[in-house]
C-alpha positions in Angstrom: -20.2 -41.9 -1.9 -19.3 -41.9 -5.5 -22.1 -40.0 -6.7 -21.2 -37.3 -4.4 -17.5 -37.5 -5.3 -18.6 -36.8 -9.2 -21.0 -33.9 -8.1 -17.8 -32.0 -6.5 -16.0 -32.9 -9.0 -18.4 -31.0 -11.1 -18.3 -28.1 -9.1 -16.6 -24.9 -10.7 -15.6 -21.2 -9.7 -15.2 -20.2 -6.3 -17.8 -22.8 -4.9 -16.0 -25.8 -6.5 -12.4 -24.6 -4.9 -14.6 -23.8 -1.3 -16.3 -27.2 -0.8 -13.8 -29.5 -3.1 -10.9 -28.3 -2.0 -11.5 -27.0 1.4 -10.1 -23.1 0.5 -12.9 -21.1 2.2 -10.5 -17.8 2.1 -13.1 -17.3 -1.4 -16.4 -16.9 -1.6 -18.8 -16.2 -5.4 -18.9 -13.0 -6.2 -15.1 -11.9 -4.2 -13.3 -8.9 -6.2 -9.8 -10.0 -5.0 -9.8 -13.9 -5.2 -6.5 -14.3 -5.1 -6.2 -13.5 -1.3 -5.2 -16.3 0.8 -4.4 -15.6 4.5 -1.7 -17.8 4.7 0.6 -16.4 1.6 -0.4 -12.8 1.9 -0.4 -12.2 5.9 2.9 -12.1 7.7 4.5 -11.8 11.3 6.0 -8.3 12.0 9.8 -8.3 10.9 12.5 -5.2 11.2 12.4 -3.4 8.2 16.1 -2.7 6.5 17.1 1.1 6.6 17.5 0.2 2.8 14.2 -0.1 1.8 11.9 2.7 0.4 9.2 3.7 2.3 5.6 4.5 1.0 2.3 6.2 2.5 -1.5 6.2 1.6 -4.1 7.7 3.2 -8.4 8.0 2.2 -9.5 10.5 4.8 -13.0 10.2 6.0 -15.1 11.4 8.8 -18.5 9.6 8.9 -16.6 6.6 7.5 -13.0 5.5 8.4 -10.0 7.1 7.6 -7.3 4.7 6.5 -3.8 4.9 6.2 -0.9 2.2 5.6 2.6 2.6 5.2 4.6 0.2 2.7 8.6 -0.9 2.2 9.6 -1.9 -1.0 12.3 -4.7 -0.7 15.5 -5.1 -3.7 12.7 -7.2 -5.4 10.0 -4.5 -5.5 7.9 -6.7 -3.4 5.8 -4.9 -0.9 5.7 -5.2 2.6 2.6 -3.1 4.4 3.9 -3.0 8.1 1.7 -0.7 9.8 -1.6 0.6 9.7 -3.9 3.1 11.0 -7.5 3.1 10.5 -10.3 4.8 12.7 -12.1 3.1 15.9 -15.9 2.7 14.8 -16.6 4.1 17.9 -15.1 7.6 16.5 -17.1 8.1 12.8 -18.6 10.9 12.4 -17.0 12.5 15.9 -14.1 15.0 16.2 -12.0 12.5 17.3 -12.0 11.5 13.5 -11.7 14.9 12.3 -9.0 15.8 9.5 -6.2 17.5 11.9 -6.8 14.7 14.8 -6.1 11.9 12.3 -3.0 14.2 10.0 -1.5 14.4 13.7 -1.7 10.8 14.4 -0.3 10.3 11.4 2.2 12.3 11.4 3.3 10.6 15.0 3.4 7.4 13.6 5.6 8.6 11.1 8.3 10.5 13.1 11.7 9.9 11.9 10.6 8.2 8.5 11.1 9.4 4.9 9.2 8.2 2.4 9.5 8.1 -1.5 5.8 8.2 -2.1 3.0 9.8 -0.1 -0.2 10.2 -1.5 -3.5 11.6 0.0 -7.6 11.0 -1.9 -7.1 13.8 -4.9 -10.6 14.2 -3.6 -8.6 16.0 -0.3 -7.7 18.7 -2.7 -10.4 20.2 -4.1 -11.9 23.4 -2.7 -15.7 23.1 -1.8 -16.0 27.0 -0.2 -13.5 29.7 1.3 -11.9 27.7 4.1 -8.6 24.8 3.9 -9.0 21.7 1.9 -8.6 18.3 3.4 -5.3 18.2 1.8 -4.6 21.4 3.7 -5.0 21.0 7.4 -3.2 17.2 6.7 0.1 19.6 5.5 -0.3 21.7 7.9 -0.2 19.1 10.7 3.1 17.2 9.6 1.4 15.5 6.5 2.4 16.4 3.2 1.1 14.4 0.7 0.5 14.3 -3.3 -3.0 13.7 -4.9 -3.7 10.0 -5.9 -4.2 9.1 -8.9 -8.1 8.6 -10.5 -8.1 5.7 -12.5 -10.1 3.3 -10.1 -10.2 0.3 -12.6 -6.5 0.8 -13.5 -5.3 0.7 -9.6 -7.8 -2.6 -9.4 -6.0 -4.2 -11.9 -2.7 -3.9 -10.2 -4.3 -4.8 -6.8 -4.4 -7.8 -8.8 -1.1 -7.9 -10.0 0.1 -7.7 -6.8 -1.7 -10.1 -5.0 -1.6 -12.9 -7.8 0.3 -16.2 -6.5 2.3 -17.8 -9.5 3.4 -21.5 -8.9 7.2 -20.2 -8.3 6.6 -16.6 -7.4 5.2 -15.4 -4.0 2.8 -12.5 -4.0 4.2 -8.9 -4.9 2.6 -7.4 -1.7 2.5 -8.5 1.7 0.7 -7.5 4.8 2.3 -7.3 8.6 -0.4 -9.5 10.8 -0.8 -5.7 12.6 -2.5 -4.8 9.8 -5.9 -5.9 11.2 -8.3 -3.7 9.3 -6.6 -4.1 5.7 -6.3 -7.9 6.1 -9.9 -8.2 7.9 -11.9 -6.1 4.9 -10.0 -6.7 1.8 -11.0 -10.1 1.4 -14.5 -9.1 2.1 -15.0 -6.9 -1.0 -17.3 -7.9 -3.9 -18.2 -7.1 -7.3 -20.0 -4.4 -8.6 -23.3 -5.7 -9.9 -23.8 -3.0 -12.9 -19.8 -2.8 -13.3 -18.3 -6.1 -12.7 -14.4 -4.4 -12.9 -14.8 -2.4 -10.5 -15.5 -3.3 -6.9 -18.8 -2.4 -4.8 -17.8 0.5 -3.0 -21.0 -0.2 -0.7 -18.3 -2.4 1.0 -15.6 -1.4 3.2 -13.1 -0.4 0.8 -10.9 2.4 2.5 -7.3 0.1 3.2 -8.3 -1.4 -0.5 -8.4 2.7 -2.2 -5.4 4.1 -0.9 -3.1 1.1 -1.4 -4.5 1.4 -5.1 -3.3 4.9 -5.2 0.0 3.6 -3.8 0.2 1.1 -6.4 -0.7 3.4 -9.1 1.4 6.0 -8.3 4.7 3.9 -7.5 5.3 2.9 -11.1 6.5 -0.6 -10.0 9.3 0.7 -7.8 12.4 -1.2 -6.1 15.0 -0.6 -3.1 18.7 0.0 -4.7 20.5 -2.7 -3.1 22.8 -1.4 0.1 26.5 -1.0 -1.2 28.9 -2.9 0.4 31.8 -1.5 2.3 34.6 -2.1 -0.4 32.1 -0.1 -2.9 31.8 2.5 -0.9 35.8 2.7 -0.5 36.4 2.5 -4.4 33.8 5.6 -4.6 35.4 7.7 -2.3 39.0 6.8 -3.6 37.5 8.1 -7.5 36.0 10.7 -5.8 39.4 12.2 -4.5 41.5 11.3 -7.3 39.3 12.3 -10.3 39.5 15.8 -11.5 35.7 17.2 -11.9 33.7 20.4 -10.4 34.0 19.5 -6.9 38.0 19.2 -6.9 39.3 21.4 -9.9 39.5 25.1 -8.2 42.3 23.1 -5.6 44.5 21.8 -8.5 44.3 25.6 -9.9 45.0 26.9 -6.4 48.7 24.2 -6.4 49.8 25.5 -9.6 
């Protein structure tokens, strides 16, 4: 049917890509619109020892807490690999209270270091006599920095990093274990009365602390790993030069 033909055609926005051209990952009215399942969801993959590691968390207890831990690859792209994010059957219980999820946390982080770990600044602010949020997380094996407060700011670098260019793959990229950030952040819509900023009616706790990540990482990459003959050559200056570490032995020689 030609006329039917022309009236897609005609179509614009997120409607015209939907029914024209069959991409239904977008919807009118979708904050990040540059998601795409197929580009920015991955299989599970072993992450190099060489890659710097990065932690987020938005603590709640009547709504989820979140928590997702990125590796930055040698081309500062970013690789979210694990997630954890409370059972709905848990809000508002203790089983979601602030030490039960720090020490959860903390035992999914055993053995890692990481570059960056940041916690809700909103974890850090005293509301009577007893711990902060921020407080009881540290003292279960949590230690953590305050985010950063510029919503609109970490929005537009959620952006940044999701934006597909013709020869560039996205910046950040999510392990297919990552049910809860890949299953809400597509969902998220506008605000009606501040179109930049997204409706935080919506379930936005994987989308806040990866935007405190992003803000806070300053557009980070891994060093690449030295090879073995690098490693060799520094060793061999490091014997052979004369500096702080090697000049009381020539003095001790003479």
């Amino acid at each position: 049917n030609t006329d039917y033909v022309e009236y897609l055609e005609g179509l614009t926005g997120n409607l015209g890509k939907a029914w024209r051209e069959g991409d239904f990952d977008i919807f009118e009215g979708q904050f990040f619109n540059e998601w795409r399942y197929d580009q920015h969801a991955v299989d599970p993959f072993p992450i190099p020892t060489s890659w710097k590691r990065i932690r987020g968390i938005d603590h709640g207890r009547a709504k989820p807490t979140s928590c997702h831990w990125g590796a930055i690859d040698h081309d500062g792209t970013i690789w979210w690999y694990r997630e954890h994010y409370t059972r709905p059957e848990d809000l508002g219980k203790p089983e979601n209270d602030a030490d039960v999820n720090a020490k959860r946390i903390a035992e999914l982080s055993e053995g890692e270091q990481y570059a960056l770990s940041v916690l809700d600044s909103a974890c850090f602010t005293k509301t009577g006599t007893g711990e902060t949020i921020a407080e009881i997380y540290e003292k279960n094996g949590v230690t953590c920095e305050p985010s950063p407060k510029d919503r609109l700011a970490g929005w537009a670098l959620f952006h940044e990093y999701l934006r597909r260019d013709p020869n560039q793959p996205p910046k950040m990229r999510f392990f297919s274990t990552c049910v809860n950030a890949i299953r809400t952040i597509p969902t998220l819509i506008h605000d009606e009365r501040r179109p930049e900023d997204l409706d935080s009616d919506g379930e936005d706790h994987a989308a806040d602390e990866i935007s405190y990540q992003l803000q806070a990482l300053h557009e980070s990459k891994s060093p690449l790993p030295k090879d073995p003959i690098e490693i060799r050559l520094e060793q061999f200056k490091k014997k052979f030069s004369l500096g702080a570490h090697n000049i009381g032995d020539l003095y001790s020689r003479r």
